[in-house]
Structure formats: structure tokens, C-alpha cells
C-alpha positions in Angstrom: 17.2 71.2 -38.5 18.2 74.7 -37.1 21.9 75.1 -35.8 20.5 76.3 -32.4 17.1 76.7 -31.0 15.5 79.0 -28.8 14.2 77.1 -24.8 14.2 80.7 -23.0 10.9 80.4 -22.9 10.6 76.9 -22.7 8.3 75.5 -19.6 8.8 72.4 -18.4 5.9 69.6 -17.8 3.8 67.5 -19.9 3.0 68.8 -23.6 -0.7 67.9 -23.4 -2.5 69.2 -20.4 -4.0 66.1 -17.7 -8.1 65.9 -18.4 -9.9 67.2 -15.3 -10.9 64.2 -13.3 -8.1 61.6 -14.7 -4.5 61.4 -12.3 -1.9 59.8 -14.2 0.0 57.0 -12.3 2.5 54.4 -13.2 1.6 51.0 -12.0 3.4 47.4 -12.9 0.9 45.1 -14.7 1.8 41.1 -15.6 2.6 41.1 -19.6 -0.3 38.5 -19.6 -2.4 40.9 -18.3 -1.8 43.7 -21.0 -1.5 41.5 -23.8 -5.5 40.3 -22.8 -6.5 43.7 -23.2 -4.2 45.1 -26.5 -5.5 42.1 -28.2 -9.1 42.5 -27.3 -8.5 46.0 -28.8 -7.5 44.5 -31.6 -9.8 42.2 -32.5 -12.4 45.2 -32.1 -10.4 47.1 -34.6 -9.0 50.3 -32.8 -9.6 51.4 -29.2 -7.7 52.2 -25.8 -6.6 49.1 -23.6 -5.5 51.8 -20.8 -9.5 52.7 -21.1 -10.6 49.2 -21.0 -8.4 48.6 -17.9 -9.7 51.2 -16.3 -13.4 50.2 -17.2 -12.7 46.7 -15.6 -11.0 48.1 -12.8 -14.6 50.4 -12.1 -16.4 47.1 -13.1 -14.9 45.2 -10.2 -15.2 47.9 -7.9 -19.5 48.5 -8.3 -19.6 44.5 -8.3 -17.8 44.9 -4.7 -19.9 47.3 -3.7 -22.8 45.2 -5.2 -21.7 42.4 -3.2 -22.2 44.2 0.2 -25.2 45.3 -0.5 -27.0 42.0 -1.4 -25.3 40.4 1.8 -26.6 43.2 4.1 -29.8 42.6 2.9 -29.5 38.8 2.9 -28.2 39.2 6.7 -31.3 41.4 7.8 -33.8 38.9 5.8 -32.0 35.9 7.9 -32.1 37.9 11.2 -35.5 38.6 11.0 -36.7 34.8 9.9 -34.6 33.7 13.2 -37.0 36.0 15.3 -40.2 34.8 13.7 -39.2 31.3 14.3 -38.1 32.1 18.0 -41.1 34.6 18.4 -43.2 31.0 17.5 -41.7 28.6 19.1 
């Protein structure tokens, strides 16, 4: 190790630049939770739990999205039963 080292042209921040279209954020997870994903990780042999979280997270989300879709288009399949039965009776 050197005696002294030079920071005057130091800059402050993180070492590796962010990757366009990711925001780093600190969130609390249950240990239970983590542990699920480091160990599926693991049993695939090498791999990102962080990524697999995130993939989830998107997985859940298009379901959701999914989900109001199909009951929109259950709704309008129901409302328009209900006329045809009112319209004939």
C-alpha cells in the first residue's frame, strides 16, 4: 500500500455507471422471501435472484393487467346476454 494517495481528482458516486432504463431502489423484503429466490438460483447453478425478483414482480403485474382485461370482456359478454333475454321476453 502507498503511504498517501492522490483523491484530488476523485468524484464521488457509484463506480459502475446505472444501465439506462434500470433505477436502483432499496426496498425491505421478508428473509423467507429472498432465501426462495437465492436458492432457486442455486439449484439452477448461477444466476441473479435481484433479476428473478424483478421478473416476478413484471409477471404479477401483466397477470393484473390480464385480469382486467378478461373481466371487461366477461362484463360486456354478460351485459349483452341480459339484453337479449330482456329484448325476448
Amino acid at each position: 500500500m502507498k503511504r498517501e494517495y492522490d483523491f484530488s481528482k476523485a468524484r464521488r458516486g457509484p463506480v459502475v455507471p446505472a444501465v439506462p432504463g434500470k433505477t436502483r431502489v432499496t426496498i425491505r423484503l421478508d428473509n423467507d422471501v429472498i432465501e426462495h429466490f437465492q436458492n432457486i438460483v442455486d439449484r439452477a447453478g448461477g444466476g441473479n435472484y435481484q433479476t428473478m425478483i424483478n421478473a416476478a414482480l413484471r409477471e404479477y403485474i401483466q397477470g393484473a393487467r390480464l385480469e382486467v382485461v378478461v373481466r371487461r370482456a366477461v362484463r360486456k359478454e354478460v351485459e349483452a346476454v341480459k339484453g337479449a333475454l330482456t329484448r325476448t321476453a
